[in-house]
N, C-alpha and C positions, 0 to 999 in steps of 0.2 A: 278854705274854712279858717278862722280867727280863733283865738284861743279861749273866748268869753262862749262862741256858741257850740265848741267844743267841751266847754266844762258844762254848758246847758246840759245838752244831749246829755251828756254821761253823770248829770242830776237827776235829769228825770226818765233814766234805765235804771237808776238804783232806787229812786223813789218811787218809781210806778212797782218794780219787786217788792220793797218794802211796806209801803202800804196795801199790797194784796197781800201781800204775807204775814202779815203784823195784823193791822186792822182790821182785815177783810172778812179775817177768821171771827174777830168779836160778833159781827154782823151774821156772818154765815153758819156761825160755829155749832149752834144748836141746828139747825136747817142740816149737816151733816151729818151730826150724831143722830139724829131720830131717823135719816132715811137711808142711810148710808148702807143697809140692811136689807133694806126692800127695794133700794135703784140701784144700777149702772151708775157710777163716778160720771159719764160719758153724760146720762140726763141730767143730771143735776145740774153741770159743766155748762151744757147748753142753755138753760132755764135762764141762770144766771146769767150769762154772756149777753142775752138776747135782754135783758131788762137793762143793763149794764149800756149797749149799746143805744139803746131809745134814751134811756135818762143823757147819756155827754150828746145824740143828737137832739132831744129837747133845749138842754142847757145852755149848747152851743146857737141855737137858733132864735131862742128868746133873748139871749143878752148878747147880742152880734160879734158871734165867735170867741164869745168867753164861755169856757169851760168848768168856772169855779162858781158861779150861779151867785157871784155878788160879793165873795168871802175873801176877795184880794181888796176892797176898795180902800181898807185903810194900811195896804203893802203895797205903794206904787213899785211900777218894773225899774230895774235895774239892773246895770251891767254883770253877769253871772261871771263871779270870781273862783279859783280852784277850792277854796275853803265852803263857796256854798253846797259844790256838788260833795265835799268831806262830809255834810252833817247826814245826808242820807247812807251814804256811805259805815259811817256807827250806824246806824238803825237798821241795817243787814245784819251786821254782826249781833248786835243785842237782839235781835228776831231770831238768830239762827240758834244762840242758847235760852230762848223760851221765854226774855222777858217782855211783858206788854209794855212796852214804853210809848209813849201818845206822841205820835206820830208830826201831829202839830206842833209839838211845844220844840221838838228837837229839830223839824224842819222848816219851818216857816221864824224859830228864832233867831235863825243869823239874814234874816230879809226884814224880820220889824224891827220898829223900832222899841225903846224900854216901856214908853209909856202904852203901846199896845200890847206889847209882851204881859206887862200885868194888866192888864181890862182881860186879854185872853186867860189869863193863870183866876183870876176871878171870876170867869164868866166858869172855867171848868168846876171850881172850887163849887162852886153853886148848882152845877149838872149834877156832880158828883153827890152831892147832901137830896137833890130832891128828889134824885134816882133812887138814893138808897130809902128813903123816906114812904117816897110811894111805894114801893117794892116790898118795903115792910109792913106798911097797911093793907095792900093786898092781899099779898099772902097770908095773911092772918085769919083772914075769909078763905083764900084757897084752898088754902094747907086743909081747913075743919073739912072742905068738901070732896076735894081729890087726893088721894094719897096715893100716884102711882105704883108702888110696888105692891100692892093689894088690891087695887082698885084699878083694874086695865079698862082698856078701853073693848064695850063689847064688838062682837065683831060686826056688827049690824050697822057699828056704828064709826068703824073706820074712815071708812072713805068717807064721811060728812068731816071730822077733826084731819085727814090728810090733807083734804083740800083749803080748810081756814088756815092750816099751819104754810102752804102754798102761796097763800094771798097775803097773807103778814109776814111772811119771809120776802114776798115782792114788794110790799110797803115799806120795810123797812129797808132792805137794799138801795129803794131809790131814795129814802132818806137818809139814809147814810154818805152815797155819793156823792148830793146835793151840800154835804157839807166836808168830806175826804179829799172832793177831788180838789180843793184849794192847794192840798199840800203836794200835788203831782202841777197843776199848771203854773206853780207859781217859776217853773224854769224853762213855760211856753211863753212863745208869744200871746199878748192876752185878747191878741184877737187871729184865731187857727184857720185857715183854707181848709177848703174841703178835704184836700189829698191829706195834710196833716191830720185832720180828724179822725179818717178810717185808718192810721197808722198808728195813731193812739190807742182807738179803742181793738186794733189789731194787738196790738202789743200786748194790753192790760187782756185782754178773751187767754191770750196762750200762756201771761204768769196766774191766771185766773185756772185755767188748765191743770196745771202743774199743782196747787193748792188741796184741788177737788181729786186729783189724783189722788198726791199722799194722805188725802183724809185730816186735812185740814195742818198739818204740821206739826212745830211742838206748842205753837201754843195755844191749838185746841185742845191740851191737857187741862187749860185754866177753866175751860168748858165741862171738860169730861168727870173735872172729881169734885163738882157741884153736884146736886142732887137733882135726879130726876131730869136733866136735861135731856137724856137720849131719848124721854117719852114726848109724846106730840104735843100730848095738851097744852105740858109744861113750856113745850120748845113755843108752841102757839104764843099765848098768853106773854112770855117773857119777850120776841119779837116786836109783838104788836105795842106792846107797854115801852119799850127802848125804842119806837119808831115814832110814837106821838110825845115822845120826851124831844128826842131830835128836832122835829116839826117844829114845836112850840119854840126851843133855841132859835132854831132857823129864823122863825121869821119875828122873833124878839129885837134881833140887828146882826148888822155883817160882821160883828168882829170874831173872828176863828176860836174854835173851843177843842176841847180835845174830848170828843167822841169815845176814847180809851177809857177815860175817868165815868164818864156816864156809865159805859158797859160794867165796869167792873162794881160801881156805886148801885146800880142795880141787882146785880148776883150780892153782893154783899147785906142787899135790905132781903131779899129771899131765903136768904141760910137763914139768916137770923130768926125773921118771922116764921122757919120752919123749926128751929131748933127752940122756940117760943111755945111752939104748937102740941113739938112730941118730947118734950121732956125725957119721958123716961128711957126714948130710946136713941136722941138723938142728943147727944150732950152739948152745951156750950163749950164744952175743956174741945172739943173736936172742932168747932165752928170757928173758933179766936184764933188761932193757931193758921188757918185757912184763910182769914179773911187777911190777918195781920200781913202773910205773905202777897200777898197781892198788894196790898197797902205798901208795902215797903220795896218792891220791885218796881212800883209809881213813882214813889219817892225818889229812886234810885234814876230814872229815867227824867225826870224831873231837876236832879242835879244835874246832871251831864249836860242838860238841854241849855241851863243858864249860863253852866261852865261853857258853854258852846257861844253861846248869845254874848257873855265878855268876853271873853276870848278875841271874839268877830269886830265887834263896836266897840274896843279899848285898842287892839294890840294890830292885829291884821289888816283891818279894815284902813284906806285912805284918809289921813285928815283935811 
């Protein structure tokens, strides 16, 4: 085995870890907090896997054994160097102290080039503003109708909001993959045999495992001290709204986005438009403070990814 498909492999073991770990949570992360209560880690585990696996054999079958559903077209493949499998490498350690860093910009930055690196930093720049946009017109209607910590849901009426919260946690899953897994294939080959496929989605099922186990990790805390996410409705509503945002990117064109910025662009137009709603009990001095950190641990995730991307195309990289 050669040293290039040596640093492959050991890209994308740290990337397949990282983005279940990191990302995964964005997507899952309220689908945990609202059942985590009422299921076995073990079904939810399963639920996930099994959608998880149809979306990479869908993906894999429509676009003949590409895995990334379109989103490598403007990162042609290239000989994998020790510094590419380094950028997932940081994105372990920044996932293991808590922060959302977009998974995209720090992994697929030392494979593009500058002039996609900004179409993609623009294309999130814009997720990010209409996530939080729509989220805060929403909720501004929500907020007046449901107010889960008074307003539960009756019991009559469980099992009809368990099951929508099911079906848009499934929607949004596989939209989300449709647009994540670029940043795990891009250290496959971009067209996978069979045996390779069920080794992938082998691998991703058991760090997929390990997430649903500890309850999502630390950075389902960026989930947990938002409001009302561990209720169904909320989790419902905020899934399905972060799945037809994805969608709509998706098939706007293939250039990669970071699905982190949308997630958090989203929560951050729901606080808002909730702390719009309750005034008196919910203050903005509590909301800014909240949202700024989120805002500033992107940032921070954001620098590194560019310092990664010069670093790579000035200094390391072959001229």
């Amino acid at each position: 085995m050669d040293l290039p498909t040596i640093y492959a492999a050991i890209g994308f073991l740290l990337a397949a870890y990282a983005v279940i770990g990191n990302d995964a949570v964005q997507t899952l992360g309220t689908f945990i907090a609202s059942n985590t209560r009422i299921f076995h880690w073990g079904i939810l585990w399963g639920a996930a896997s099994l959608i998880l696996a149809a979306t990479l054999t869908y993906g894999w079958y429509i676009n003949d054994g590409d895995i990334s559903f379109g989103r490598l077209e403007k990162i042609p493949p290239i000989e994998i160097q020790w510094y590419h499998a380094a950028a997932p490498a940081v994105l372990v350690l920044l996932t293991r102290i808590g922060i959302p860093v977009s998974t995209t910009f720090l992994v697929l930055s030392t494979f593009a080039s500058t002039l996609v690196l900004e179409k993609m930093l623009v294309k999130s720049v814009i997720g990010y503003g209409m996530a939080a946009i729509v989220a805060y017109i929403l909720w501004l209607v929500v907020a007046r109708v449901i107010n889960e910590k008074y307003d539960k849901v009756k019991t009559e009426h469980r099992a009809f909001w368990r099951t929508l919260q099911w079906l848009s946690t499934g929607f949004l899953w596989y939209s989300w993959l449709s647009h994540d897994m670029a940043n795990i294939a891009v250290f496959l080959p971009r067209q996978l045999s069979p045996e390779l496929l069920i080794g992938v989605i082998a691998f991703l099922c058991a760090a997929l495992g390990y997430i649903f186990w500890s309850q999502g990790g630390k950075i389902q805390k960026i989930v947990l001290e938002k409001s009302g996410t561990r209720f169904m409705r909320s989790a419902t509503i905020i899934d399905f709204i972060y799945a037809l945002i994805l969608i709509y990117f998706k098939e706007l064109n293939s250039i990669p986005m970071s699905t982190t910025w949308v997630f958090v662009g989203l929560l951050t137009g729901r606080e808002l438009a909730i702390a719009t709603t309750y005034r008196e009990t919910y203050k903005f001095g509590y909301v800014f403070p909240l949202i700024g950190k989120d805002f500033l641990k992107m940032m921070i995730g954001l620098g590194v990814s560019v310092a990664l991307a010069l670093l790579v195309h000035n200094v390391l990289a072959p001229q």
